[in-house]
C-alpha positions in Angstrom: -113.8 51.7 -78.0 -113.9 55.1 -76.4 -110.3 56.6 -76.1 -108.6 59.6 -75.0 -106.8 62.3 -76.7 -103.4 60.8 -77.2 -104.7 57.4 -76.1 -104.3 54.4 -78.3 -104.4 50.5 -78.1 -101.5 50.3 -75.7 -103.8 49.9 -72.5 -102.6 52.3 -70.1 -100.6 54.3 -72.0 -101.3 58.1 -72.8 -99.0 60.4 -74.6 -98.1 63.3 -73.3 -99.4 66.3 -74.9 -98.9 69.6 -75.0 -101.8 72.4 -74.8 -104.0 69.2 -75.0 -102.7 68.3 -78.7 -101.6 64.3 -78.8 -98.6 63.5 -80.0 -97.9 62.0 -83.1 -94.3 60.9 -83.3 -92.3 59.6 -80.0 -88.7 58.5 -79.5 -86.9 55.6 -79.6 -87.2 55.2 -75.8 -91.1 55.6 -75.6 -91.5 54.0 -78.7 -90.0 50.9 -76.6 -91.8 51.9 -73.5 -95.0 51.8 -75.3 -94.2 48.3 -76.4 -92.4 47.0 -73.2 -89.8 46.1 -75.3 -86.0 47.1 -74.5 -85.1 50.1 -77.8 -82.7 47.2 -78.6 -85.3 45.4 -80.1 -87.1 48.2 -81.2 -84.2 48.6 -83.5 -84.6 45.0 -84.3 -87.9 45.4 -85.9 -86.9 48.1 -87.9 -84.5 46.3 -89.6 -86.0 43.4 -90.2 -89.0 45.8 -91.8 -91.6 44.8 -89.1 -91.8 48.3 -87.8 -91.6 51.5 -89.4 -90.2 55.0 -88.6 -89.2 58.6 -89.7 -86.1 60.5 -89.9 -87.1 64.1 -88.6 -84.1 66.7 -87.9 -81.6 63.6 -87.6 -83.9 61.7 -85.0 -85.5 58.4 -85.8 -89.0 59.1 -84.9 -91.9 56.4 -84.5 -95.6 57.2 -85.5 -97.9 56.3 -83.0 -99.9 55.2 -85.4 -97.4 52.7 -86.5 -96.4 51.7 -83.5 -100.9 50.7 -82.7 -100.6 48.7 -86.2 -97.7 46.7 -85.1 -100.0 45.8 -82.1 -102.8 45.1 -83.9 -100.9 42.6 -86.2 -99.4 41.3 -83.2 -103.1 40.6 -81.8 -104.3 39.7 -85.3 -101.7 37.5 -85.7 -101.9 35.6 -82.8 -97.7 34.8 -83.0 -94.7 36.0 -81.0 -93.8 38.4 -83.8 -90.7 39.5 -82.0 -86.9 39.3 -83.1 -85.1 37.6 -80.5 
């Protein structure tokens, strides 16, 4: 699979970047975004464990990283993995 810098497995969706350099950690809000998911149940799935982020400078942070593993078990899966 060829990908961009600051691509990942969310089809369509590039992080921004800055002097070229990916991003590693987004926001609530594109953390959501990148899921098409409301941040409501972004929060969701970090309480019930299914999704993990960081705590940076007060901020709750989301690796992107993470975020393409979620996906991954998601596809892996094959189930509606989400908390209603």
């Amino acid at each position: 699979m060829n990908q961009l810098p600051g691509e990942g497995i969310v089809p369509g969706w590039r992080a921004p970047a800055r002097a070229g350099l990916p991003r590693l950690l987004v926001n609530l809000d594109d953390a959501a975004a990148m899921l098409s998911v409301s941040a409501r149940t972004v929060q969701r799935l970090v309480e019930s464990g299914q999704l993990k982020g960081v705590r940076l400078g007060g901020r709750r942070l989301f690796p992107v990283n993470e975020l393409e593993a979620f996906v991954a078990r998601l596809v892996a899966g094959g189930s509606d993995a989400l908390p209603e």
